[in-house]
N, C-alpha and C positions, 0 to 999 in steps of 0.2 A: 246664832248658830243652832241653839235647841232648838228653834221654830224647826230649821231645815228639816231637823233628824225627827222631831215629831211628824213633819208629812208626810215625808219616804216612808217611816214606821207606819201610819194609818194609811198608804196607798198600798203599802206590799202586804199588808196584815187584810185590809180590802178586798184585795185582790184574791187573795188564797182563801180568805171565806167561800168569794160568790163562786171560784172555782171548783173550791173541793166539793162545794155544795151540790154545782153541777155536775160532778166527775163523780158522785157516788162516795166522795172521799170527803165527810162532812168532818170527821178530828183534825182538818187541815186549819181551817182557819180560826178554830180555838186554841189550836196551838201556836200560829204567828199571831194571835189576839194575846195570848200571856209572854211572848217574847216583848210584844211591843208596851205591853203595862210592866211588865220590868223595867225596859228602859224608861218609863213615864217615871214610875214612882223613885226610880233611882234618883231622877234631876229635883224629885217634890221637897221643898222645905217642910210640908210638916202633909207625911203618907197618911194618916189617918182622915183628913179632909177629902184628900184625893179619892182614899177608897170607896168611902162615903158614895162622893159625888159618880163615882161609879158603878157602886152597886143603887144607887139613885137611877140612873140613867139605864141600866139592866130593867129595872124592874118596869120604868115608864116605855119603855121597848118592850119588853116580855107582853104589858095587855098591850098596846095598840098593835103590836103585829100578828097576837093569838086572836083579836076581835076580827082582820083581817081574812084570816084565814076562817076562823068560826063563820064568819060572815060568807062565805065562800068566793071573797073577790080575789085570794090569792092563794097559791098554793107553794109547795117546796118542792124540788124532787129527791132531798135526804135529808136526814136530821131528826123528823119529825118527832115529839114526843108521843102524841097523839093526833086525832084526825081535827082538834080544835087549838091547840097550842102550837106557838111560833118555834122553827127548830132552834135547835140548842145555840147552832152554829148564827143564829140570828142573833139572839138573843149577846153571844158573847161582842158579835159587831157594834152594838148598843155600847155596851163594855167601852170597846176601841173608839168610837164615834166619844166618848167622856172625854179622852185623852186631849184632843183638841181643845175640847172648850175653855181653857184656862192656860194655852198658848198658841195656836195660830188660830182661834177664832174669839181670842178674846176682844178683839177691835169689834164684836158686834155688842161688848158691852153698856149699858147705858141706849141701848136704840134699840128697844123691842119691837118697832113696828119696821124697821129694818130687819130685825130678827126673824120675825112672822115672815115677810117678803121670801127670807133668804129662803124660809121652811116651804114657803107655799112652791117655791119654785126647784128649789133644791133640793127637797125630799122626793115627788117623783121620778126628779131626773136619775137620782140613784137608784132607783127601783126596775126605770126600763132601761135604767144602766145593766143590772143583775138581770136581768129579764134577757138581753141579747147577748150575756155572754152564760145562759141559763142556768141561773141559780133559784131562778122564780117564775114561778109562771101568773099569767096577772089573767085570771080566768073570765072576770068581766070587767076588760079594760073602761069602759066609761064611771063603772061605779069606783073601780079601786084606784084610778088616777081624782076623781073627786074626793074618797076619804084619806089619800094620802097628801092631796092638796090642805086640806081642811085639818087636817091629823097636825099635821109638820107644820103649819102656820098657825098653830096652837100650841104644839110641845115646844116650838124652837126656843122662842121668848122664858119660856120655864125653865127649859136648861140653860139658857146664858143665866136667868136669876138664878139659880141653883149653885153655878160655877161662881158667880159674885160671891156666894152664902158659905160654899165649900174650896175656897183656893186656896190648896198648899203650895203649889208654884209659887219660884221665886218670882219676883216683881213688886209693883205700886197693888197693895190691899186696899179695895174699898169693900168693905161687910161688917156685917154686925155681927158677925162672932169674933171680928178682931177687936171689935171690942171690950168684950171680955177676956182677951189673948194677954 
């Protein structure tokens, strides 16, 4: 049943990002980003992994989509820190996009080159997902669909290891800090 309510949480938390992002209303989707790690951390047997694994997955978000943007293949139309940093409202999606990883994406466990696959293909689709309901503008489509191919078929794998390494969700633990647990 948590599976359920973690996706409804990361689709309507999704959604209010790339829209407020569009709509000039970027405090929209860091604020359905902290509704929905409330209910994350509320179901976590032990919050301090989870946070971890969150402010983990912030920061591996924060460079890849400021290099993005420094790089000038992508831009925002609100949020922006600066003219080389990823907005806020991005940054906090990273945030949301953790939530998953250690319950409805943990079946990519254990299959990193499944994992890469999912990134290679599933990270741009989210991007010119945000793009046509405009929360980004992809300013040179050929280069920024190849680093986001390459990007996401490289981070994906790191964060399912990461979410191995930091799972406070209940469930079957395989990691090496339960072993010291």
């Amino acid at each position: 049943m948590f599976m359920l309510v973690n996706f409804a949480a990361f689709e309507i938390a999704w959604l209010s990002s790339v829209i407020g992002g569009a709509q000039q209303m970027p405090w929209l989707g860091p604020l359905a980003v902290c509704i929905a790690l409330a209910i994350h951390l509320s179901a976590a047997r032990k919050r301090f992994e989870e946070v971890l694994l969150v402010l983990s997955c912030a920061f591996i978000g924060a460079f890849f989509d400021s290099v993005l943007v420094a790089a000038g293949w992508v831009t925002y139309p609100s949020g922006l820190f600066s003219d080389f940093l990823a907005p806020y409202w991005i940054i906090t999606m990273w945030m949301l996009f953790a939530t998953t990883l250690n319950v409805s994406m943990r079946w990519l466990r254990g299959k990193p080159r499944v994992a890469a696959f999912f990134g290679l293909c599933g990270g741009p689709t989210t991007y010119l997902a945000g793009q046509k309901l405009g929360g980004i503008v992809l300013v040179n489509p050929t280069a920024a669909y190849l680093a986001l191919a390459i990007g996401w078929a490289v981070i994906m794998p790191v964060l399912i290891w990461l979410s191995e390494n930091l799972d406070g969700m209940p469930g079957k633990r395989r990691k090496w800090i339960a072993e010291g647990s």
